[in-house]
Structures are given as C-alpha cells and as structure tokens.
C-alpha positions as CSV (number, residue, x, y, z in Angstrom):
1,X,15.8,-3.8,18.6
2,X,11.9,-4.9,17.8
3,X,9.8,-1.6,17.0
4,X,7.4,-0.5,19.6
5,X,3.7,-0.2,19.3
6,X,1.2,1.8,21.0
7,X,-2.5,1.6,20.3
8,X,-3.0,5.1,21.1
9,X,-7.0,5.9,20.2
10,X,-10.1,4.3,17.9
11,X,-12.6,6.3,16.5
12,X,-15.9,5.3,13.9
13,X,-15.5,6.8,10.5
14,X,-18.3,5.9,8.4
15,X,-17.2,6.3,5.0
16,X,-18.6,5.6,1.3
17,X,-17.6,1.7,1.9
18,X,-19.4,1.2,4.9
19,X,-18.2,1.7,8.2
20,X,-14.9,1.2,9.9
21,X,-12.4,2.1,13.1
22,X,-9.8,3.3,13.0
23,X,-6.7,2.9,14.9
24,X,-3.6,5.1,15.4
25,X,-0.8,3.9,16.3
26,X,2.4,5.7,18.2
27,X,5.5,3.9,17.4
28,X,9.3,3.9,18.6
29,X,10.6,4.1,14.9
30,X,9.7,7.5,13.6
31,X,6.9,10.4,14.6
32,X,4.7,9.7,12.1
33,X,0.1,8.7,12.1
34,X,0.6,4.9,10.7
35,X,-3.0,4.2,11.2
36,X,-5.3,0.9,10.4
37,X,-8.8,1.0,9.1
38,X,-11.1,-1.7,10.1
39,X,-14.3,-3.5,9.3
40,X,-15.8,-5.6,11.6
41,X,-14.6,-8.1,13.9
42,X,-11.6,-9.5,12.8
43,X,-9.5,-10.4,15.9
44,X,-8.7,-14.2,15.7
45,X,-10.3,-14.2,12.2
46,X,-8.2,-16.5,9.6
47,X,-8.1,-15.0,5.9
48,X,-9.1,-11.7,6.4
49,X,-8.9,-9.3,3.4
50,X,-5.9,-7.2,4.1
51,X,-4.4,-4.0,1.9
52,X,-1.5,-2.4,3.3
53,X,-1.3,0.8,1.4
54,X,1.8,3.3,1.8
55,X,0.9,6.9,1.7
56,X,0.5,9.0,-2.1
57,X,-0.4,12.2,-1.3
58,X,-0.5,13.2,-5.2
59,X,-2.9,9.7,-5.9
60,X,-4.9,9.1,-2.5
61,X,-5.8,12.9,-2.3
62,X,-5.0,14.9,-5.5
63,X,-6.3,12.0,-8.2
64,X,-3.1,12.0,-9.8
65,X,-2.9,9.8,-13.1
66,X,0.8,9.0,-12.5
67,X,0.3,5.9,-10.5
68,X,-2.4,3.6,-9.3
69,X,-2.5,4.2,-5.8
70,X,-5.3,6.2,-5.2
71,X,-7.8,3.6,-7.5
72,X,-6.2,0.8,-5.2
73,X,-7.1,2.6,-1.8
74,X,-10.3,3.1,-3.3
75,X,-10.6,-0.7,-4.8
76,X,-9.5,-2.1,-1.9
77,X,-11.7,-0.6,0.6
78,X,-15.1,-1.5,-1.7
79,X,-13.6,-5.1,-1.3
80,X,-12.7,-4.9,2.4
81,X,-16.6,-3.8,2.7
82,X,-17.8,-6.3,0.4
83,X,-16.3,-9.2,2.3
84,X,-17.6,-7.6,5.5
85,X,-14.4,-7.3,7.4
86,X,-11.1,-6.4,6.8
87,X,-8.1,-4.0,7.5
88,X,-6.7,-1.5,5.9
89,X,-3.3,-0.3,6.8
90,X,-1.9,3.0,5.7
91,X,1.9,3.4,6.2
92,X,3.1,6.9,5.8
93,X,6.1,6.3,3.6
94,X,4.9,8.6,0.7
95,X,6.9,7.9,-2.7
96,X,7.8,4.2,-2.2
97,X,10.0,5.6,1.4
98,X,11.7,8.6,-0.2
99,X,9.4,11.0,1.0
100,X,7.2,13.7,-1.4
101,X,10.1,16.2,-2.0
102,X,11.9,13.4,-3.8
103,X,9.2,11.9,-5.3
104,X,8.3,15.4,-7.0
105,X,12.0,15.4,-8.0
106,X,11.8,12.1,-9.2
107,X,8.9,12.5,-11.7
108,X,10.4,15.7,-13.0
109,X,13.3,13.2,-14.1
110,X,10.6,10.7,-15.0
111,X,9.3,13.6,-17.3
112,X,12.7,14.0,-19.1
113,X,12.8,10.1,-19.7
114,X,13.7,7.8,-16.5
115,X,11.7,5.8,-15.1
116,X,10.7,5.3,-11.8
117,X,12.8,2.7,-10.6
118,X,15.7,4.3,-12.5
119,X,14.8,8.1,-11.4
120,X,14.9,6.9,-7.7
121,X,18.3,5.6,-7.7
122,X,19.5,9.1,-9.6
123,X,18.7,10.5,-6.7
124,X,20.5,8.5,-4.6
125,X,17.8,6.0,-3.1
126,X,16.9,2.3,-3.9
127,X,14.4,1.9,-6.0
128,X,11.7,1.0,-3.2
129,X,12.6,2.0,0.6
130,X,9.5,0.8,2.0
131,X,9.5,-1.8,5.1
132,X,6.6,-3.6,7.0
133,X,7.7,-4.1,10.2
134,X,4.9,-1.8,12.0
135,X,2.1,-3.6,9.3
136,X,3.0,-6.5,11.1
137,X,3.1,-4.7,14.5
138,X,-0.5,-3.5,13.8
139,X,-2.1,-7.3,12.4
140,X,-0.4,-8.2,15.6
141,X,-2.3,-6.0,17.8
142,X,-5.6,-6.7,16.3
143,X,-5.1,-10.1,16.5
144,X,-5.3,-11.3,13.1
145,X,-4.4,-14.8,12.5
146,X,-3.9,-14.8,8.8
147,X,-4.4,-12.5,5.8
148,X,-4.8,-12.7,2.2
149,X,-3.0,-9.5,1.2
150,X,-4.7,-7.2,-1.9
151,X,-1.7,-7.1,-3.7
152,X,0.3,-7.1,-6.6
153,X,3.5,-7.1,-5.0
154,X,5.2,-10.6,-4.2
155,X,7.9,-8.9,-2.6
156,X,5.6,-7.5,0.0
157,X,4.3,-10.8,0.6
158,X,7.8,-12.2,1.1
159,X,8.9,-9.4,3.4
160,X,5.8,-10.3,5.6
161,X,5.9,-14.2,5.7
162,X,9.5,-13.1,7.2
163,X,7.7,-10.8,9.9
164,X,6.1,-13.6,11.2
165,X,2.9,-12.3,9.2
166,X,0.5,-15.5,8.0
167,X,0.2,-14.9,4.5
168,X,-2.9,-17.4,3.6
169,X,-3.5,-16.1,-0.4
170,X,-2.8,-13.2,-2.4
171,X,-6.0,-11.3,-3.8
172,X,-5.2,-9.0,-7.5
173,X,-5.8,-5.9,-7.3
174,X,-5.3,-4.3,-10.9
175,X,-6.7,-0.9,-11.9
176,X,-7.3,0.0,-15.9
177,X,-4.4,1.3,-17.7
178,X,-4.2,4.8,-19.7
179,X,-1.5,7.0,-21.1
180,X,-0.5,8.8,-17.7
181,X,0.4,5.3,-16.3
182,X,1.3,3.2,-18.5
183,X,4.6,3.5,-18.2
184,X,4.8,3.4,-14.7
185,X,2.8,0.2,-14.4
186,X,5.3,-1.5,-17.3
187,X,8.1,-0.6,-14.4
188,X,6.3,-2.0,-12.0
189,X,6.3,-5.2,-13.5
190,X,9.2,-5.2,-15.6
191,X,11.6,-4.0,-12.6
192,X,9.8,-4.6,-9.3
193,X,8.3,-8.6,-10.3
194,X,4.7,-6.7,-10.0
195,X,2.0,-9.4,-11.0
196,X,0.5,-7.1,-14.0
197,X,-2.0,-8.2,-17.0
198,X,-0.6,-6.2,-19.3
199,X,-1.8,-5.7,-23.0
200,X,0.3,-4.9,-26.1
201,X,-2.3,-2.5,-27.0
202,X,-1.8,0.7,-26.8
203,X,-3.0,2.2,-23.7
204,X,-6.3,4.2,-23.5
205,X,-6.7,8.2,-23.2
C-alpha cells in the first residue's frame, strides 16, 4: 500500500539563510515530524536545489565531529538560499534508520575498531535502513517537477528515480575532512559508493 500524506500546517521561519516555510507533514507510515523547508516558489519549478537530510541529533544539534551531517544541513541550506529557492527535506530516521539508541551503541563499537557500516550490521541492522518514499510524497505535494539533489549518495538518487522522483543533476556537497571523521567518510566511500575527494594526506586536527 502507497504511504499517505497529509500537509498538516506551514509556518515562516526566518533563519540565518534567509527565509523559508515550512511544512509538516502527517503520514500513514510512522508517528513521526518529517518536515520540508522551503524557499521561494518552487511549485512547477524544473531543477530546483533539493537536500534531503535524515535526522543526526548528535551532528545537526550537538556539533558532533563524527560525521558530516550537521556541516551538510548547514551547506546546503546557504546554497538552497543562494540559488533563491529550494527544499529542504528532513526525514527523522536518525543513525542511517536504526534510531539514536543504536547509533550510540554503534559508535561505542566504532570506538573499539568497526566501522560504521560494519558496527551496524553487529547489531543486527543493514548497514543503511533509510527509505525515501515520504521525500517523494513531500516533492509531490509541493509540486516540484524536477530536482538536482545535494548529494553525495548515488544510491539515493537511484532509490528516487525509482519513486517516480525527476532526478535532473546531482550537486557535491563535500565538507573538509579532520581526524574525528576521517574514517567515517573513507566508509562512506569505500562501502556505501559515496562520491568522496578524498586525499592520501593525512587528515587535519
């Protein structure tokens, strides 16, 4: 059965990027605030800049160093305001879909010498649980022709295109590298296919 959406309530947020609406969604899959963050008019736009961002507490809201989520949010809604429209979705599957329990779990074993894709599956998950069927849901209510997706992730890309999403061009978004995440970004594209420039060098403090 297709997932049910419900475009429950927009409100203004101006924020440090400029100003946006956002959107919260009610859905028939699970109880939890999938929301989008827009800029501008982008209903029967072609192209627009999207990011759809699945939630990390410990990098959108604590800063942590472990991973590069919360310099990505933050990347990717300067662009979304420099191109002057955009959407930003955020998809509340904290720790790649295992939830933050797990997650905390799974960087104590990353601390003892996994790594992430490995320390997931310890625990008895895949190594990335995520799924995009509300994303799509949400570009579908806002009526958004085509994206190009800030991403690093061809996967993602692929699991939209299926979705029915219009996938026009994929825009890099790759944050600077340093001893608390180097490691996990190696993962990232030696495990998950993630398009990664990375250096040889060792990584900076």
């Amino acid at each position: 059965m297709k997932a049910k959406l419900k475009n429950i309530v927009q409100a203004r947020i101006p924020t440090a990027h400029g100003e946006f609406t956002l959107h919260y969604y009610s859905n028939s899959l699970d109880e939890k605030e999938h929301i989008a963050f827009v800029k501008g008019d982008v209903a029967n736009k072609t192209g627009v800049p999207v990011r759809i961002h699945s939630e990390c507490f410990t990098g959108d809201v604590l800063g942590s160093r472990r991973c590069d989520c919360g310099e990505q949010l933050d990347m990717a809604l300067n662009l979304i305001d420099k191109a002057g429209c955009g959407v930003m979705i955020y998809l509340r599957q904290e720790g790649r879909g295992i939830g933050l329990l797990k997650k905390l779990q799974a960087y104590n074993l990353q601390d003892e010498g996994l790594d992430t894709v490995d320390a997931n599956i310890h625990l008895g998950h895949l190594a990335d649980e995520r799924v995009y069927d509300l994303a799509a849901l949400m570009l579908e209510d806002l009526a958004v022709k085509s994206i190009s997706l800030i991403t690093n992730n061809p996967k993602k890309i692929e699991e939209l295109i299926e979705l029915g999403v219009h996938v026009d061009q994929r825009i890099p978004i790759e944050t600077d590298i340093h001893h608390d995440n180097a490691e996990y970004l190696k993962t990232k594209a030696k495990k998950m296919s993630h398009i990664l420039t990375m250096s040889d060098e060792p990584p900076s403090k």
